[in-house]
C-alpha positions in Angstrom: -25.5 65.2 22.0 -26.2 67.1 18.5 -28.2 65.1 15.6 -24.5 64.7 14.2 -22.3 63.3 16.7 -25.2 60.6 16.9 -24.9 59.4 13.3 -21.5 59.6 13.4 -21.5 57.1 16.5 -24.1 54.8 14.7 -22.4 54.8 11.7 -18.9 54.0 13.7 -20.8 51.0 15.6 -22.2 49.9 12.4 -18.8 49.4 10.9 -17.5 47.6 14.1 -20.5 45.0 14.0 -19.8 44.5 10.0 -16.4 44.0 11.2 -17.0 42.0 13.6 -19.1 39.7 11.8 -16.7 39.3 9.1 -14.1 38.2 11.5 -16.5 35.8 12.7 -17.3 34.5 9.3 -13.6 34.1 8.4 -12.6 32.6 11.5 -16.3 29.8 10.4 -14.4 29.8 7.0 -10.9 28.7 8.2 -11.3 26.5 11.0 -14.5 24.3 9.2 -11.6 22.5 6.6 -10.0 20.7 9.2 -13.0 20.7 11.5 -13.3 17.3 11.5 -10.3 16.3 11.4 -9.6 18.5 14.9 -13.1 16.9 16.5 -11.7 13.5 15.8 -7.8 14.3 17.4 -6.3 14.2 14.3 -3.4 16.1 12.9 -4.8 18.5 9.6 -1.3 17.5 8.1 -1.7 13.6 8.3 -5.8 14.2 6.8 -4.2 14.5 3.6 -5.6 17.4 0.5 -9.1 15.6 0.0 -11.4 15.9 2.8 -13.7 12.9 1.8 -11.4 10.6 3.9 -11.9 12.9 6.9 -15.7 12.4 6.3 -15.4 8.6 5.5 -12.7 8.2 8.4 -15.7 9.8 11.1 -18.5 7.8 9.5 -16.4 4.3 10.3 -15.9 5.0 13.6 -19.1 6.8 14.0 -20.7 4.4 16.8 -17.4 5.3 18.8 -18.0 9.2 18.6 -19.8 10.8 21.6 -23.0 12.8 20.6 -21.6 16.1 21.1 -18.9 15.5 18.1 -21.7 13.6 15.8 -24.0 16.4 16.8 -20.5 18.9 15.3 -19.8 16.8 12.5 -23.1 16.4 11.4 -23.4 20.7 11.4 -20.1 20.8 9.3 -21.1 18.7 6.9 -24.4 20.6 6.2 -24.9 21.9 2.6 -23.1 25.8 2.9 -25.5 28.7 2.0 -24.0 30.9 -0.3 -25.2 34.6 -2.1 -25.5 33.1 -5.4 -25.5 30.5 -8.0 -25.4 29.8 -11.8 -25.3 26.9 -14.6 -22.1 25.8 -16.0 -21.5 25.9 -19.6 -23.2 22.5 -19.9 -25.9 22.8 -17.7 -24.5 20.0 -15.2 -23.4 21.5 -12.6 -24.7 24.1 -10.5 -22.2 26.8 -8.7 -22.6 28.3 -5.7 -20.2 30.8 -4.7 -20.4 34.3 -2.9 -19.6 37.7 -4.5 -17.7 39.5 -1.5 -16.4 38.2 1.9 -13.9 35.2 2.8 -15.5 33.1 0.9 -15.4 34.7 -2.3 -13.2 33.0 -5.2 -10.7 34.6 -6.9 -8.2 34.2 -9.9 -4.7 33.8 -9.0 -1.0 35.4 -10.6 1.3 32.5 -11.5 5.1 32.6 -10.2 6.8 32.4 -6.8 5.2 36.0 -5.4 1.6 34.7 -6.4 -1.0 37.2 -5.7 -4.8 36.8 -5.5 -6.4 39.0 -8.9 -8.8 41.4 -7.5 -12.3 41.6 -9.0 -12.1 38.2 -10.4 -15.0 36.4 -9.1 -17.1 35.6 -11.8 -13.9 34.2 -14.0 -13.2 32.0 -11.2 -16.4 30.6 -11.6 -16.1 29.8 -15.3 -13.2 28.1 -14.7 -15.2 25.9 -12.2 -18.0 25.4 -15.0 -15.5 24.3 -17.4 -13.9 21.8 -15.8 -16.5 20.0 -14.1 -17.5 19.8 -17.6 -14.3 18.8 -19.0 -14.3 15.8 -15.8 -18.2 15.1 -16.4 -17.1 14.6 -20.2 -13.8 12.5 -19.4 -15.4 10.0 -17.0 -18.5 9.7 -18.1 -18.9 10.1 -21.8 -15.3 9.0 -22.5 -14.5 6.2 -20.0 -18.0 5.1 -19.3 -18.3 5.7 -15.7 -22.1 5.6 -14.4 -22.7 9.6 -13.7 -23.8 10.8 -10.1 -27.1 10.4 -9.5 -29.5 13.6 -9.2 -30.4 15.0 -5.5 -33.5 16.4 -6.9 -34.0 19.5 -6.4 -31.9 20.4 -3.0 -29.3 22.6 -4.5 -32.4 24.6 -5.8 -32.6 22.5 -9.2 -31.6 18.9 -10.4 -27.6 19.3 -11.7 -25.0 18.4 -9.4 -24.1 21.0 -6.6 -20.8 22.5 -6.3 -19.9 24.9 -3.4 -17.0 26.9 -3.5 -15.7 28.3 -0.3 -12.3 29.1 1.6 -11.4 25.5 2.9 -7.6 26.6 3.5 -4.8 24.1 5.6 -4.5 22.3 1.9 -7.6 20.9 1.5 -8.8 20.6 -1.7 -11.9 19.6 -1.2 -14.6 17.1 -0.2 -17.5 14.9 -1.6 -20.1 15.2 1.0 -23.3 13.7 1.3 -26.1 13.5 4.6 -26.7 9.7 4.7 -30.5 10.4 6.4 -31.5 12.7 3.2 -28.8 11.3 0.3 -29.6 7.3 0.8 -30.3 5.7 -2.7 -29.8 2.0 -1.6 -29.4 0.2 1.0 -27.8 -3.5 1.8 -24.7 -4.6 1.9 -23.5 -1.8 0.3 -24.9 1.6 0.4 -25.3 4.7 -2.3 -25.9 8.1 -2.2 -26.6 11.2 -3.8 -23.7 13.9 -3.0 -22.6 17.4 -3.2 -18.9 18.8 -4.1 -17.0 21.3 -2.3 -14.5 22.8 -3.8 -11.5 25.9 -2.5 -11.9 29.4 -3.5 -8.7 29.9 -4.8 -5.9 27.6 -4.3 -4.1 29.9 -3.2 -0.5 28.9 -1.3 -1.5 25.2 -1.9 0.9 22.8 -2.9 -0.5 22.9 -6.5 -1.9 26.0 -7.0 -4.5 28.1 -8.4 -6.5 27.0 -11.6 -3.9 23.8 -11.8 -5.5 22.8 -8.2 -8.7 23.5 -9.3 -8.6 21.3 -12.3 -7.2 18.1 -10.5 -9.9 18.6 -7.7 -12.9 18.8 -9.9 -11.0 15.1 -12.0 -10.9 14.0 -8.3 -13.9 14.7 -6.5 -16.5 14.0 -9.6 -14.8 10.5 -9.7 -15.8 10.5 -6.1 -19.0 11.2 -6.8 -19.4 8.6 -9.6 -17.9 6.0 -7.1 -20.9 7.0 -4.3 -23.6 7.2 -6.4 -23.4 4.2 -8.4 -20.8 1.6 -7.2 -21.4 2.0 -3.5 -19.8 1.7 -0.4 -19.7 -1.6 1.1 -20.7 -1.3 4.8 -17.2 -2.2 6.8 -18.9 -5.0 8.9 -18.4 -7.2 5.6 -15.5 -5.0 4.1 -12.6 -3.9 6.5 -12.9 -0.2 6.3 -15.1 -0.1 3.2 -12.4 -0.5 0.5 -11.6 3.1 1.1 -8.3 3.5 0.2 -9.2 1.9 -3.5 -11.8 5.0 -3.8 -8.7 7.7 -3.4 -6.3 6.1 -5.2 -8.3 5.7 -8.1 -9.6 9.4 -7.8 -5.9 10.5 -7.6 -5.2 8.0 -10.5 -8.6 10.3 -12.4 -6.4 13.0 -11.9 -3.1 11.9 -14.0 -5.6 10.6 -17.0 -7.2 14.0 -17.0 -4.1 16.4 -16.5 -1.1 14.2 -17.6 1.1 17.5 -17.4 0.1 17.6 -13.3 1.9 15.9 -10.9 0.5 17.1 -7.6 0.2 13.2 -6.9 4.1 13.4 -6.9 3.9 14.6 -3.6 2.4 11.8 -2.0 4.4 8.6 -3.3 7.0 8.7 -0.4 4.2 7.5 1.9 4.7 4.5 0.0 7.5 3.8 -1.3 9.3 5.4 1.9 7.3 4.8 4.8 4.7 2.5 4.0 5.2 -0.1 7.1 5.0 -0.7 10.7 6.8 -0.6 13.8 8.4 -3.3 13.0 9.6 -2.1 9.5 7.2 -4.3 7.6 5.7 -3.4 4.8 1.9 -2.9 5.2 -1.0 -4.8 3.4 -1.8 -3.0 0.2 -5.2 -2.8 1.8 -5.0 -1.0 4.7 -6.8 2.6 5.5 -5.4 5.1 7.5 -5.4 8.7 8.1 -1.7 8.5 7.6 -2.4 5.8 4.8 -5.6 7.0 2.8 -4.9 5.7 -0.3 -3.2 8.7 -2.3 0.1 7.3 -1.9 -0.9 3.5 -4.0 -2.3 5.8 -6.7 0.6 4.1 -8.9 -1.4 0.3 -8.6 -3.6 2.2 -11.2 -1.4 3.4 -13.5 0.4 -0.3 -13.3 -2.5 -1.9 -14.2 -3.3 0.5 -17.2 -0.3 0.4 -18.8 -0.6 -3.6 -18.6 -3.9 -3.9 -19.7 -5.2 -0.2 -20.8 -7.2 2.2 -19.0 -10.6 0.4 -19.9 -9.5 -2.0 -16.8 -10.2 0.2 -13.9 -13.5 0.8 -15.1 -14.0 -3.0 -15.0 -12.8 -2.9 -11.5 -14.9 -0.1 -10.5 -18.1 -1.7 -12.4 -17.2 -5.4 -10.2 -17.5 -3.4 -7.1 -21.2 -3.3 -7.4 -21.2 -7.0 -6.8 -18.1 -7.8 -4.8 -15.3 -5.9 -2.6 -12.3 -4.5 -4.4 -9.9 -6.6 -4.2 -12.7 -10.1 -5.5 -13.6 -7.4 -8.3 -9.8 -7.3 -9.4 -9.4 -11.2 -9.2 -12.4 -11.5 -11.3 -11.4 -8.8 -13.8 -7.9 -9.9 -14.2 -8.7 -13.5 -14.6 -10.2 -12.6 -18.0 -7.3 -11.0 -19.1 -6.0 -14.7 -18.5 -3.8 -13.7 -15.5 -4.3 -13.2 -11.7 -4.6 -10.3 -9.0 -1.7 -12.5 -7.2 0.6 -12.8 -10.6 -0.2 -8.7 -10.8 0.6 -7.4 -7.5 4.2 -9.8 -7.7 4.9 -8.0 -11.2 3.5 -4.4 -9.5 6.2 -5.0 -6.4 9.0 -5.7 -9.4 8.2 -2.4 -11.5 8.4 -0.2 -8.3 12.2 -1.3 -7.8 12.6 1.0 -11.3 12.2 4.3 -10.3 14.4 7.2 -9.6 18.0 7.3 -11.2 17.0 3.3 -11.7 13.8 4.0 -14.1 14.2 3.0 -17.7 12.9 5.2 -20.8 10.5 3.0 -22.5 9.8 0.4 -19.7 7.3 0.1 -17.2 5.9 3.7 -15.9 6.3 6.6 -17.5 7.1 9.4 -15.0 9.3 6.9 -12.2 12.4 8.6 -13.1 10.6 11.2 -11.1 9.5 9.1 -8.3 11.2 8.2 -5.2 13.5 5.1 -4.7 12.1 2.4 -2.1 13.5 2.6 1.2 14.2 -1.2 2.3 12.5 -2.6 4.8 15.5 -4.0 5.7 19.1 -2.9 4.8 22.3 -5.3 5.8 26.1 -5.4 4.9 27.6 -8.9 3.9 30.6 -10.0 6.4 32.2 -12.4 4.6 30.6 -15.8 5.4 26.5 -14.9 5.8 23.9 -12.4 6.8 20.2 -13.4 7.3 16.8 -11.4 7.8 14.4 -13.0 9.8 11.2 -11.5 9.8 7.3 -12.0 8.5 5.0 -10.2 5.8 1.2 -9.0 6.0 -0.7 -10.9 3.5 -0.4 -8.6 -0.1 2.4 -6.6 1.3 5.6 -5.9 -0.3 9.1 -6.4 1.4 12.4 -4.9 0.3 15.4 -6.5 1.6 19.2 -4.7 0.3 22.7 -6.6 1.0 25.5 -4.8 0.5 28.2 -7.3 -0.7 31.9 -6.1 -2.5 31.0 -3.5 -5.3 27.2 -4.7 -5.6 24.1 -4.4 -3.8 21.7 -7.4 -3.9 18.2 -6.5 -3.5 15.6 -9.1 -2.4 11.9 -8.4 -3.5 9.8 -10.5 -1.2 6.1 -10.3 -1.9 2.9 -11.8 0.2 0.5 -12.3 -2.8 -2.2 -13.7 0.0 -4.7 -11.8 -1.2 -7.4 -14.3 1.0 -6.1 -12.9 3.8 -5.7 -9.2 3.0 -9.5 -8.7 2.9 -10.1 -9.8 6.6 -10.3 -7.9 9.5 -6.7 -8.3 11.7 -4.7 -11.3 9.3 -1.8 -12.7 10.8 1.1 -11.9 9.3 3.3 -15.1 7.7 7.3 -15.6 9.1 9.8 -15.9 6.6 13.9 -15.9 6.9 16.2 -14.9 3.9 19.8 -16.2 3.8 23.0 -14.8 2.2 25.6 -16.9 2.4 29.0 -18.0 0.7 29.2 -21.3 2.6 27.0 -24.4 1.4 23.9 -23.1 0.8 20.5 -24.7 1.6 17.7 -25.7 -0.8 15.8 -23.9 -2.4 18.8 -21.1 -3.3 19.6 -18.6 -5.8 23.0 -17.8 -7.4 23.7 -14.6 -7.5 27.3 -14.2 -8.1 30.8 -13.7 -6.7 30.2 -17.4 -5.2 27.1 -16.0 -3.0 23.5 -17.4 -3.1 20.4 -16.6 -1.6 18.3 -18.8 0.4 14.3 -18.2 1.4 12.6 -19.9 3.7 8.7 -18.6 4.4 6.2 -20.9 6.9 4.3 -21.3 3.6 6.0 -21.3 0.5 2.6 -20.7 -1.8 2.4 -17.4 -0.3 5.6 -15.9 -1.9 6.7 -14.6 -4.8 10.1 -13.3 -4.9 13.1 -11.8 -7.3 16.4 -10.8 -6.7 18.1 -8.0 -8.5 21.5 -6.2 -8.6 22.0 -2.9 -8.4 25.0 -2.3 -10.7 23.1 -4.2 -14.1 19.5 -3.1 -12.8 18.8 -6.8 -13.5 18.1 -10.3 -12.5 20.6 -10.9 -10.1 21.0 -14.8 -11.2 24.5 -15.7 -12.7 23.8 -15.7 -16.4 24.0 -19.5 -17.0 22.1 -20.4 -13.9 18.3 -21.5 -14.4 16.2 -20.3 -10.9 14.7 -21.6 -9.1 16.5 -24.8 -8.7 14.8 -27.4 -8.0 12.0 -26.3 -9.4 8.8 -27.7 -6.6 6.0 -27.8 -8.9 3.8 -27.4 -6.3 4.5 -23.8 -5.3 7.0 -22.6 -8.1 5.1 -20.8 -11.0 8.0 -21.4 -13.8 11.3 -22.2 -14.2 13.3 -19.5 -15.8 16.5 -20.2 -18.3 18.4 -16.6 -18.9 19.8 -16.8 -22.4 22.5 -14.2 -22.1 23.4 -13.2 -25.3 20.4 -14.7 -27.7 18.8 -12.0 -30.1 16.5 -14.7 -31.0 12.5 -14.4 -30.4 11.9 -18.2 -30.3 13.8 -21.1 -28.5 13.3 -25.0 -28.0 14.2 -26.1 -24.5 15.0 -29.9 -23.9 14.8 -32.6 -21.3 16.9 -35.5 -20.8 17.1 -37.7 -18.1 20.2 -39.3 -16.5 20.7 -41.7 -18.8 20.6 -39.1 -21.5 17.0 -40.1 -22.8 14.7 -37.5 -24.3 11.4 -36.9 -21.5 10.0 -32.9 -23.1 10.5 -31.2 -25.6 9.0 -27.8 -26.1 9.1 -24.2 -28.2 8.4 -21.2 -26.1 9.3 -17.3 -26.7 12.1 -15.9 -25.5 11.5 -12.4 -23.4 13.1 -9.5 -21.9 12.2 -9.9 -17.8 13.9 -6.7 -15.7 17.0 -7.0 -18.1 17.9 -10.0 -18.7 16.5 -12.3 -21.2 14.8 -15.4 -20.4 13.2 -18.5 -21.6 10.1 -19.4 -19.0 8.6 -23.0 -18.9 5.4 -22.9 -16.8 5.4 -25.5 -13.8 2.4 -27.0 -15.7 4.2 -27.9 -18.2 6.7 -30.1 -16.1 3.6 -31.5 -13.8 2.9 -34.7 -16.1 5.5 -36.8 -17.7 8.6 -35.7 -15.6 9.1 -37.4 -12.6 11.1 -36.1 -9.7 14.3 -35.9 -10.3 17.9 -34.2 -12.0 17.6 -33.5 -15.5 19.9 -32.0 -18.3 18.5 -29.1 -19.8 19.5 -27.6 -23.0 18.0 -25.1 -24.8 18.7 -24.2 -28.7 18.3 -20.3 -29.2 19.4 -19.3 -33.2 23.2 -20.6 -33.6 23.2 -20.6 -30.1 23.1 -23.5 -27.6 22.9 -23.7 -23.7 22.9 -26.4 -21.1 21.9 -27.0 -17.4 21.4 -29.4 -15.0 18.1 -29.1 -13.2 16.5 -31.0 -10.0 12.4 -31.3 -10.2 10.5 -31.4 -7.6 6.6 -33.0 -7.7 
C-alpha cells in the first residue's frame, strides 16, 4: 500500500469517526429534552413546553425512583458543557452556547416554510442577552421581585447561567438546579441557586423562533426568582409543593411581558375543557399533575390583576415565604377587604364569559379568544324536572347546562373550601341541583318560563352558586324576583334585588313587617352584576334587628319604585 492510498484511508476513517460522533452528539441532544420525562413513563406530550415540572414532578416522587433512574436523572440534569460563552448586554447573564454542531443556535425566517438562517450564531445569542435583560429588568426592577441569588462562580463567574442547547419535542426549556451543590436554606421550605436552559432555535415549536425565545426567558427567570428567594415548600407540609401556582404564575410573567403573545392560548382547554375526573368533576384548583401542571389556570392571575392590579401577585408571591399559596392569597386578599373564597366564586363567574359570550370592556381582555367551558354536566329539560346529583372537590368549579324551550340555563356551582383544598386526599362534598316546573323546594331560584332551580349541598357554607341564561348572557333570575329567597343569614352572603330598568347609581331599600311597620331602612349602590343590575344588602346587615320571618321589601331607585316579598332566615 503506497504512502497515498494510506492517507486517503486515514483521512476517509477520520471523516466516518467525526461523523459518527456527531450522530452520537445529536442523537445526546434530542433524546435529553424528554429524558426525564421517558425515565419516569411519561408521555413527552402530556410534560407540557417547560421542563421545570418534569424536574419538579421526579424530585416529588424521588424516594419512589429506583437508583438506576436517580443515578439517570441526576446525569441529565448536570450543568451542559458548551465551546463558549459571553456577557449579555447588562452583564447579568452569562451565555453559553456552541459555535457548530447540533447544538448550535440559530436565527430563524418568519412565515409558514420557516427556515433556519445559516451563519447566525452569534445574533442568536444577542437576542438571548437582550431579553434576559428585558425579563431581569421587568421582574425585578419594575415589579419588585427578589432577583435569583448568585451560584458563585460555577458558570465560570458570578451572573446567572444560561445554556442554550437543542432541547427539541416542544420544550422550551427548564430551570434546573443540583439540590446537593445549589441548597441556600433549608426548613420547611427549601431555596436554591439555579441555572436556565434555554432551545437553540425554536424552530417548528408551537410559537416559534425569537417569539418563543422571548416568552421562555419572561418564564424561566420568573422561575428562577420563585426558587431562589420564595422557596419551595417541602410536600410533606404542602401537597405537591404548591407547584402548579409556580407555572401559572410564570405563564401569567409571560402575558405581562409580551401582551401581543399568546402561546398560553394553547393551553386553556386543559381547563376550561377537560379539567375534571372520571367522574366529570371538576378538579380542585390545586391539584398538580403532569397532565395538570399549572399552565392551563394561568388565567387565576390575570383575574386577580385586573381586580386588584398587578402589584397583587407580587404580594402573593412575597406571602409564600411565610405560608403556602393558597394561606398567602387569603392573607393578601383580606387586605384588599375581601376573601380568597369571595375571589375564586367571582373567578368561576368571569370564566362563563368567554368565546362568542365575552364582553368588550368587561372582565378579561383576550376571552373572546378563549375557549367556552365544557359542562360538567349537560341535561335537556322534559317537561316536569331534571336533577344532577353529584359532589364537588373542595375549590373546584362545576358547570351544570339545562336545556329548556329556546334557552339554556347554566348552573355555576362553586366549592369555595379552600381548608380543605390544601390537604392531602379531601373528600369531596355531595350536592343535588333541581329543575323543576312543579312545586319547588326551599331554597329555589326563579328562573323563568315558570321553572326554578333548587340546590341542595351536604353543607350549604361550602357553596357559592349563580345561574345564568344563555340568550341575555345574564342572571338568570326573573327580573322582579329577589334571590335567594329566603335569605338564611347563616350561610347566604347577600340578598340581591335586580332593578330592571333603573339608571340610577344609588337606591334606598325598605323593610316592613306584616303588619306593615317599618324594621330597616338603608342606602346602598346600585351595580351592574353579569348583566343585570342589582341592589345587594349584605346578610350582616339583616343579622340584628330582623327577626325570622316574611317581609315586604321595597326599594326606591330615581322615579322608580319596586316591591317584594321576602322570607328571612336567622
Amino acid at each position: 500500500m503506497n504512502r497515498y492510498t494510506r492517507f486517503v484511508i486515514a483521512c476517509a476513517l477520520l471523516m466516518w469517526s467525526v461523523g459518527t460522533v456527531r450522530a452520537q452528539v445529536r442523537t445526546s441532544s434530542a433524546e435529553s429534552s424528554r429524558s426525564i420525562s421517558r425515565i419516569l413513563g411519561i408521555s413527552p406530550d402530556s410534560s407540557g413546553k417547560c421542563g421545570t415540572s418534569d424536574l419538579i414532578y421526579a424530585r416529588l416522587h424521588w424516594n419512589e425512583l429506583s437508583v438506576q433512574k436517580r443515578t439517570a436523572i441526576q446525569k441529565i440534569l448536570s450543568r451542559p458543557a458548551k465551546q463558549k460563552d459571553r456577557l449579555s448586554r447588562s452583564g447579568r447573564f452569562r451565555i453559553h452556547y456552541d459555535t457548530t454542531g447540533i447544538d448550535a443556535p440559530s436565527l430563524i425566517t418568519s412565515g409558514p416554510n420557516s427556515q433556519k438562517i445559516p451563519n447566525s450564531v452569534e445574533q442568536y445569542i444577542d437576542s438571548v442577552g437582550a431579553c434576559f435583560d428585558f425579563a431581569w429588568k421587568l421582574e425585578v426592577d419594575t415589579l419588585g421581585y427578589l432577583a435569583p441569588p448568585s451560584d458563585g462562580m460555577q458558570g465560570g463567574g458570578p451572573e446567572y447561567d444560561v445554556y442554550v442547547s437543542q432541547r427539541g419535542l416542544g420544550d422550551f426549556g427548564l430551570t434546573n438546579w443540583d439540590e446537593s451543590v445549589d441548597l441556600i436554606t433549608d426548613g420547611t421550605r427549601q431555596t436554591f441557586s439555579s441555572f436556565i436552559e434555554i432551545d437553540n432555535a425554536f424552530f417548528g415549536y408551537r410559537t416559534p423562533g425569537l417569539d418563543g425565545l422571548r416568552i421562555t426567558a419572561a418564564h424561566e427567570f420568573h422561575h428562577a426568582c420563585q426558587i431562589g428567594n420564595y422557596g419551595i415548600w417541602k410536600d410533606t407540609i404542602v401537597p405537591n409543593s404548591d407547584f402548579y401556582f409556580y407555572e401559572l404564575s410564570a405563564v401569567y410573567m409571560e402575558r405581562l411581558a409580551y401582551s401581543g403573545i399568546h402561546d398560553y392560548y394553547f393551553d386553556l382547554p386543559a381547563y376550561f375543557q377537560r379539567f375534571r375526573d372520571s367522574q366529570s368533576r371538576a378538579l380542585s384548583f390545586s391539584t398538580y399533575t403532569q397532565q395538570y401542571p399549572g399552565y392551563e389556570r394561568s388565567i387565576w392571575a390575570q383575574y386577580l390583576s385586573k381586580r386588584f392590579g398587578r402589584d397583587i401577585m407580587r404580594q402573593v408571591w412575597t406571602g409564600v415565604i411565610s405560608d403556602p399559596v393558597l394561606v398567602s392569597t387569603g392573607k393578601v386578599l383580606q387586605r384588599y377587604g375581601t376573601s380568597l373564597e369571595s375571589e375564586f366564586a367571582q373567578f368561576s363567574f368571569w370564566n362563563y364569559y368567554t368565546a362568542d359570550r365575552a364582553q368588550a370592556g368587561k372582565y378579561y381582555d383576550d376571552a373572546a379568544n378563549w375557549p367556552r367551558f365544557v359542562p360538567n354536566v349537560a341535561s335537556t329539560f322534559g317537561g316536569l324536572s331534571a336533577s344532577v346529583s353529584n359532589s364537588g372537590w373542595p375549590l373546584s368549579t362545576q358547570f351544570c347546562e339545562f336545556a329548556i324551550t329556546g334557552d339554556t340555563v347554566t348552573a355555576i356551582l362553586v366549592d369555595v373550601n379552600a381548608t380543605s383544598a390544601v390537604v392531602s386526599n379531601p373528600p369531596s362534598t355531595p350536592y343535588q341541583l333541581l329543575l323543576t316546573s312543579a312545586n319547588a323546594t326551599a331554597p329555589y331560584q326563579t328562573v323563568g318560563r315558570g321553572l326554578t332551580l333548587s340546590f341542595f349541598p351536604d353543607d350549604q357554607s361550602q357553596w357559592k352558586t349563580l345561574y345564568l341564561k344563555s340568550s341575555t348572557k345574564s342572571i338568570a333570575s326573573v327580573a322582579g324576583d329577589p334571590f335567594p329567597n329566603p335569605v338564611r343569614i347563616s350561610h347566604d352572603s347577600k340578598l340581591n334585588l335586580p332593578l330592571s330598568g333603573s339608571t340610577e347609581k344609588r337606591a334606598v331599600v325598605y323593610f316592613l313587617n306584616a303588619a306593615l311597620e317599618l324594621v330597616m331602612s338603608r342606602e346602598y349602590d346600585v351595580t351592574e352584576s353579569f348583566g343585570s343590575r342589582l341592589l345587594s344588602v349584605p346578610a350582616s346587615d339583616l343579622r340584628d334587628g330582623i327577626p325570622t320571618g316574611v317581609y315586604f321589601v321595597k326599594a326606591r331607585c330615581g322615579d322608580k319604585e319596586f316591591q317584594w316579598k321576602v322570607a328571612i332566615i336567622q
